[in-house]
NURO-278780 format. One record per residue: residue number from 1; chain; x, y, z of N, C-alpha, C in turn. Coordinates in pm, whole numbers, plus 50000, padded with zeros to 5 digits. Last residue first. Layout:
// residues N
+-----+------+-------+-------+-------+-------+-------+-------+-------+-------+-------+
| pos | unit |  n.xx |  n.yy |  n.zz | ca.xx | ca.yy | ca.zz |  c.xx |  c.yy |  c.zz |
+-----+------+-------+-------+-------+-------+-------+-------+-------+-------+-------+
| NUM |    A |     X |     Y |     Z |     X |     Y |     Z |     X |     Y |     Z |
...
+-----+------+-------+-------+-------+-------+-------+-------+-------+-------+-------+
This chain:
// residues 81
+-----+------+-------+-------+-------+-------+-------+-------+-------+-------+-------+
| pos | unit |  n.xx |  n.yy |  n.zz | ca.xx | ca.yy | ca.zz |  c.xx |  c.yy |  c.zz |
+-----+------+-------+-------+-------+-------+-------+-------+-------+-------+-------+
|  81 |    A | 84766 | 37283 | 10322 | 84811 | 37208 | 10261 | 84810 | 37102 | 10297 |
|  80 |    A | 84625 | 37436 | 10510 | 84500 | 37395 | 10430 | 84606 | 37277 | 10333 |
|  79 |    A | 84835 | 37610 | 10619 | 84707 | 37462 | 10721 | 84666 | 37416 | 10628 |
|  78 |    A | 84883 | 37790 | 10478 | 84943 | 37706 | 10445 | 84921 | 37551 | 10541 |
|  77 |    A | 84619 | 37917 | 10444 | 84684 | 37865 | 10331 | 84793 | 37775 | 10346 |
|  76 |    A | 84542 | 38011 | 10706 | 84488 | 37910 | 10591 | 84576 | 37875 | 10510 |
|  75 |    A | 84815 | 38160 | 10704 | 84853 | 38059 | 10806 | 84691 | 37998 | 10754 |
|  74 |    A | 84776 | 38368 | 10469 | 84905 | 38266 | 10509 | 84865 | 38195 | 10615 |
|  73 |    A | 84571 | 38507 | 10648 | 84563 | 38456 | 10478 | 84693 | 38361 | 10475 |
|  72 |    A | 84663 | 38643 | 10888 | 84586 | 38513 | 10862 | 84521 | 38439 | 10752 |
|  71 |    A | 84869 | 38812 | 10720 | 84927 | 38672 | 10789 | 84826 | 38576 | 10816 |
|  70 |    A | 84644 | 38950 | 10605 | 84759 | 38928 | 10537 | 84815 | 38806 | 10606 |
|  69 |    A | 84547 | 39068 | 10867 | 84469 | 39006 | 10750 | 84554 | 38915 | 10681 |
|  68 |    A | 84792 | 39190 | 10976 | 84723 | 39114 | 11042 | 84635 | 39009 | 10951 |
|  67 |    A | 84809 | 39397 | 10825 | 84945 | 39330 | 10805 | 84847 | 39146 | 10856 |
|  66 |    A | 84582 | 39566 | 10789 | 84633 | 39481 | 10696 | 84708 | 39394 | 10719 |
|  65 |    A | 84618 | 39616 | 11099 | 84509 | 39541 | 11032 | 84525 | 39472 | 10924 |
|  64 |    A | 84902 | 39794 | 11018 | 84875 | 39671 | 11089 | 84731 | 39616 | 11090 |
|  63 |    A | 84731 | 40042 | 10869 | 84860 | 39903 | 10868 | 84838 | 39768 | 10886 |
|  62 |    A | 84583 | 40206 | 10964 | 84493 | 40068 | 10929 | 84618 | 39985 | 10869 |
|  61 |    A | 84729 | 40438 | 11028 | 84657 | 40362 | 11130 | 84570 | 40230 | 11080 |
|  60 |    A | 84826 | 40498 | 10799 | 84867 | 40451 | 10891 | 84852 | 40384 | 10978 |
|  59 |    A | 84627 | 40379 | 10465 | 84632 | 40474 | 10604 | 84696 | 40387 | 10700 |
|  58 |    A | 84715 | 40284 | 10294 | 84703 | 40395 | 10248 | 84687 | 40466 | 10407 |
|  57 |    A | 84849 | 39971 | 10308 | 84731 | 40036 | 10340 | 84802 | 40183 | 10317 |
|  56 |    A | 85018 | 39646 | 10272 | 85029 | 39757 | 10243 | 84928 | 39837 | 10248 |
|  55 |    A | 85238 | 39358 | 10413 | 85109 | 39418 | 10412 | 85135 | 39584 | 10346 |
|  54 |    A | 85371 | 39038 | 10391 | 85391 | 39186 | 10351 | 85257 | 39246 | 10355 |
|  53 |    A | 85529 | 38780 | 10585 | 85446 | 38898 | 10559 | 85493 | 39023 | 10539 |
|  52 |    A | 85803 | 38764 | 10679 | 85783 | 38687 | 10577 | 85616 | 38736 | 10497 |
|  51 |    A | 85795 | 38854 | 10918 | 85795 | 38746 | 10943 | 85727 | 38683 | 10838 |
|  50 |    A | 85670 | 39178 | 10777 | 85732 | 39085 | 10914 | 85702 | 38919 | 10919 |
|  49 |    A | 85678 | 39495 | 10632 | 85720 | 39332 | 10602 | 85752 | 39275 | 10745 |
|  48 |    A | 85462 | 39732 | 10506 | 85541 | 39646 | 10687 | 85549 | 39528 | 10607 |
|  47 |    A | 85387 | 40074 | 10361 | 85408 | 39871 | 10349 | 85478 | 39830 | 10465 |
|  46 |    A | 85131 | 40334 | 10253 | 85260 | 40257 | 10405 | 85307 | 40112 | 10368 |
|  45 |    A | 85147 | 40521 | 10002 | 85109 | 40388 | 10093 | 85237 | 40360 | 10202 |
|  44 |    A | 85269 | 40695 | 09821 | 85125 | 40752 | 09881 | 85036 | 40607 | 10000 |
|  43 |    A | 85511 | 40566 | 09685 | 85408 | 40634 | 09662 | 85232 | 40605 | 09719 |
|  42 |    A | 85579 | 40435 | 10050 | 85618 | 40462 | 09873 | 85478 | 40475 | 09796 |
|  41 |    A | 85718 | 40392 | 10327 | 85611 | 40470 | 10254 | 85704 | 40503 | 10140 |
|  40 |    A | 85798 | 40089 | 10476 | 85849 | 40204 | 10389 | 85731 | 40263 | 10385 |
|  39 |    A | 85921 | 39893 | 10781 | 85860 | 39954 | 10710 | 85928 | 40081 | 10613 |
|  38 |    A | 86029 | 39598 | 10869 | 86063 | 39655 | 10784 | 85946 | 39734 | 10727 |
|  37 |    A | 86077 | 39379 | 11191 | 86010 | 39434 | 11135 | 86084 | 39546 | 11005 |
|  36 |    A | 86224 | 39268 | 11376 | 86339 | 39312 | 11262 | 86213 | 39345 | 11169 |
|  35 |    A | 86131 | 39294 | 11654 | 86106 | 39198 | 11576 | 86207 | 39177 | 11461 |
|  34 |    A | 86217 | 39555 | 11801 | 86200 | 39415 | 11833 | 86152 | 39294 | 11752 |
|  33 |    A | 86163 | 39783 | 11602 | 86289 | 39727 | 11701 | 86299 | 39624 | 11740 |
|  32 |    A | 85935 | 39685 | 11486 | 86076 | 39800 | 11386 | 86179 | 39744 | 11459 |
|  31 |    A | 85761 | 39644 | 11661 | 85779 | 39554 | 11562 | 85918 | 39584 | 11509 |
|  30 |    A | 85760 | 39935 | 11745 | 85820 | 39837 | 11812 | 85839 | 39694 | 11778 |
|  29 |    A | 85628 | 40021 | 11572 | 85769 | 40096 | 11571 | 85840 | 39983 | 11674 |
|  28 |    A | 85342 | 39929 | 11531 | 85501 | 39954 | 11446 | 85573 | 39944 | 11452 |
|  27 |    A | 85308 | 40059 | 11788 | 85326 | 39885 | 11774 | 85413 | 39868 | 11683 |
|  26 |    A | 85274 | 40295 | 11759 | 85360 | 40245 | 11832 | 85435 | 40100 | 11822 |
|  25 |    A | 85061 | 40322 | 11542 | 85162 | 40321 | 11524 | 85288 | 40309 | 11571 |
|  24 |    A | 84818 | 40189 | 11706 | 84901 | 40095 | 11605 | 85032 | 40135 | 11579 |
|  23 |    A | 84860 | 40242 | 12068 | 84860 | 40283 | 11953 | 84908 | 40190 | 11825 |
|  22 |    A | 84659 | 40054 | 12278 | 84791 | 40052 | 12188 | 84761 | 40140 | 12051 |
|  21 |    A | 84432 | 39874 | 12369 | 84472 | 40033 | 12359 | 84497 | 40092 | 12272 |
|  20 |    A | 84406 | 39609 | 12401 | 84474 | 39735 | 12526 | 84454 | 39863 | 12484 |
|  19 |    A | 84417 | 39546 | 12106 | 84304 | 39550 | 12220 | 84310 | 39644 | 12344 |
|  18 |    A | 84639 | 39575 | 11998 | 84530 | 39689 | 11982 | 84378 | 39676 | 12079 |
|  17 |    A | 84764 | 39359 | 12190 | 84833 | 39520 | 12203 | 84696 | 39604 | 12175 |
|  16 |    A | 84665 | 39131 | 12084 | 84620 | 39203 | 12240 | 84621 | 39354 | 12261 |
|  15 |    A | 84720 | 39153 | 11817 | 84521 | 39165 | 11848 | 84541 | 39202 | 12022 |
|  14 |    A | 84950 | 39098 | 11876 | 84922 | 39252 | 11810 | 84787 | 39254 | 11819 |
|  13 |    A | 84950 | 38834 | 11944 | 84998 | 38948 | 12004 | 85004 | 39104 | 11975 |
|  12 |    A | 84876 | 38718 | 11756 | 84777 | 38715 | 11870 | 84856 | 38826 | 11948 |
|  11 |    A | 85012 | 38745 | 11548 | 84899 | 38833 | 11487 | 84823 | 38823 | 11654 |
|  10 |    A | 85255 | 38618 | 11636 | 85234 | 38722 | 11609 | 85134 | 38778 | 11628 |
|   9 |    A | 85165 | 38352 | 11679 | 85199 | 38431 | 11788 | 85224 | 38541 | 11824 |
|   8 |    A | 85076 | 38279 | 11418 | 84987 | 38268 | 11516 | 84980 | 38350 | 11631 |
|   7 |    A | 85383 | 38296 | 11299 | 85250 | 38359 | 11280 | 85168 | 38415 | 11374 |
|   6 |    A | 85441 | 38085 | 11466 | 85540 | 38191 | 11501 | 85424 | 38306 | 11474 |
|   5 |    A | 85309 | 37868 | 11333 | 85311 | 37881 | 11471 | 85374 | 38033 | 11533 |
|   4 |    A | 85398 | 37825 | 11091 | 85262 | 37901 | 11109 | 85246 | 37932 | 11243 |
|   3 |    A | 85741 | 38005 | 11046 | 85644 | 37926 | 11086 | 85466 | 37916 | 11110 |
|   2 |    A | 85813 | 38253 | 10812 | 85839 | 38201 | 10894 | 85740 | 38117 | 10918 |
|   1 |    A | 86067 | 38211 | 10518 | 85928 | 38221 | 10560 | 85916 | 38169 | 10703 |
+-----+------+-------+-------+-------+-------+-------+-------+-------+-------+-------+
């Protein structure tokens, strides 16, 4: 599992990317390469595992939102210990 700090540095760096612009599904793909990011599509859903987060959405383009949600549900949870 990774750090809440590492977290933090994640999800702020993917709120810039989609801020800029950024295609989500680019971001993906560059999570894919540069991070060791892990995506599948299995029945009829997208899933991204990163940094110990798992997120899963029906639409491509709302992935990463999930993934995003998902890690700031982990980093309460694990502040709150």
């Amino acid at each position: 599992m990774s750090s809440v700090a590492e977290l933090r540095t994640l999800v702020a760096d993917i709120r810039m990317s989609l801020d800029s612009g950024e295609s989500p599904c680019k971001i993906v793909d560059a999570l894919v390469r540069e991070r060791g990011a892990r995506r599948r599509y299995n029945c009829g859903s997208d899933h991204l595992r990163l940094a110990g987060v798992t997120a899963s959405c029906t639409s491509e383009n709302h992935l990463l939102g999930a993934w995003v949600r998902a890690a700031e549900r982990r980093i309460a949870k694990e502040t709150a210990k």
